[in-house]
C-alpha positions in Angstrom: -34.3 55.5 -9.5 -32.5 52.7 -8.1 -29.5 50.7 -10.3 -29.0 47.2 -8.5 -25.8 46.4 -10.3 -22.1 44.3 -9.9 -19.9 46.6 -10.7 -17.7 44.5 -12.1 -20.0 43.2 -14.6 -19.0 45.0 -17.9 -22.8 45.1 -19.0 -23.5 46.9 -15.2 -21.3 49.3 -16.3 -22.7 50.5 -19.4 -25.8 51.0 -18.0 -24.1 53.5 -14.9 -22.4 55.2 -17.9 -25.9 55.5 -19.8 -27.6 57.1 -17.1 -24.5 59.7 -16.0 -24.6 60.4 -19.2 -27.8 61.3 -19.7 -27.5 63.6 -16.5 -29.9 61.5 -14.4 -29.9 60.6 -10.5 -30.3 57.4 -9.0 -29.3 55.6 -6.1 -26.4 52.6 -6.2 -26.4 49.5 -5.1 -24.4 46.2 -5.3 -26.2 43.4 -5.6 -23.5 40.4 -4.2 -22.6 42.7 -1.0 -26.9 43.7 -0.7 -28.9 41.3 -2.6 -32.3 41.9 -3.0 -34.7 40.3 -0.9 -37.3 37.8 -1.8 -40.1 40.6 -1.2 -38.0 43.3 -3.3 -37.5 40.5 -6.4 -41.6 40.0 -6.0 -42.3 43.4 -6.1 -40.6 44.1 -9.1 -41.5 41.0 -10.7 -45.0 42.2 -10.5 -43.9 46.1 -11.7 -41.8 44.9 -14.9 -44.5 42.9 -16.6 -42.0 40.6 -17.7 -42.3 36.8 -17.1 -40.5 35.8 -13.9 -37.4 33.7 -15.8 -36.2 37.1 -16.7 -34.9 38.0 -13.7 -32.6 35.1 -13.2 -29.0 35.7 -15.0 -28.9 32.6 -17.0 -25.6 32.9 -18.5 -24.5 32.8 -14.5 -22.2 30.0 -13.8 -24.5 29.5 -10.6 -27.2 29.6 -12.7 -25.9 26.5 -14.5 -23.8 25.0 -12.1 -27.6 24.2 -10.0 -29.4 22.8 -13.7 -32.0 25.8 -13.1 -32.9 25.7 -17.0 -34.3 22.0 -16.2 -35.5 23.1 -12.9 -37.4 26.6 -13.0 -40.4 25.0 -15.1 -41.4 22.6 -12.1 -40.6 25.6 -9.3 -43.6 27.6 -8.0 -43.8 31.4 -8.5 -43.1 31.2 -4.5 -39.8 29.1 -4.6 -38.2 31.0 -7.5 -38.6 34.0 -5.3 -36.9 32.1 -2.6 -34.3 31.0 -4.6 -33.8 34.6 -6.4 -33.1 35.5 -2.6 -30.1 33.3 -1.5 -27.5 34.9 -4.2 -27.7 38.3 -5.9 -25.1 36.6 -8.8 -28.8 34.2 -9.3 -30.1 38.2 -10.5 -30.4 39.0 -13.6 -28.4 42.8 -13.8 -29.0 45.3 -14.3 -31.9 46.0 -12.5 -33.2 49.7 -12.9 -36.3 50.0 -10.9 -38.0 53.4 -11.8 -41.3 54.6 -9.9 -43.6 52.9 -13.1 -41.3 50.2 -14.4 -38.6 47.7 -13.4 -36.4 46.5 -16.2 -33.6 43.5 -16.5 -30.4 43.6 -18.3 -29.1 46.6 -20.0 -30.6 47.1 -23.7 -30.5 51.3 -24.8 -33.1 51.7 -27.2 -35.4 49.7 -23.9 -34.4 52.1 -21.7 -34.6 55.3 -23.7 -38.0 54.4 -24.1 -39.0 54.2 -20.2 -36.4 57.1 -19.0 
């Protein structure tokens, strides 16, 4: 498993706690110093299921700083991958990408189900 967090996000850090807790191994990685790339964020968009808007961190001051709420409905697919790219703090976090699933944000009783 792979946990693309901030770890200074407080929400990031619940979920690391989660899965030492439950005794489970995964790989680490910072998402402002390594942000994922516009490939990576397609390829899990495509694993999760989940519409593409949840992968953007919309309570991100970047986020709102660019008008994306008024924006993302007139972007391609293909642009909000692009844009996904340029700033890891654009990302929704935590991302827990898994070898059948990729899920956003931290909610428990979400995860326990997939894990």
């Amino acid at each position: 498993m792979l946990l693309v967090h901030y770890p200074k996000c407080s929400t990031c850090q619940k979920a690391k706690k989660w899965l030492e807790a439950k005794e489970l191994e995964f790989e680490e990685r910072d998402i402002k110093n390594q942000n994922p790339t516009k490939e990576e964020i397609k390829a899990w968009h495509q694993k999760s299921g989940l519409p593409l808007k949840k992968f953007f961190n919309t309570s991100g001051m970047i986020y709102r700083e660019m008008q994306l709420k008024d924006k993302l409905p007139d972007m391609t697919e293909e642009k909000q991958y692009e844009l996904l790219a340029t700033d890891g703090m654009l990302v929704k976090r935590p991302i827990l990408v898994t070898d059948t699933t990729v899920l956003t944000g931290f909610r428990e009783k979400e995860w326990e189900k997939v894990i």
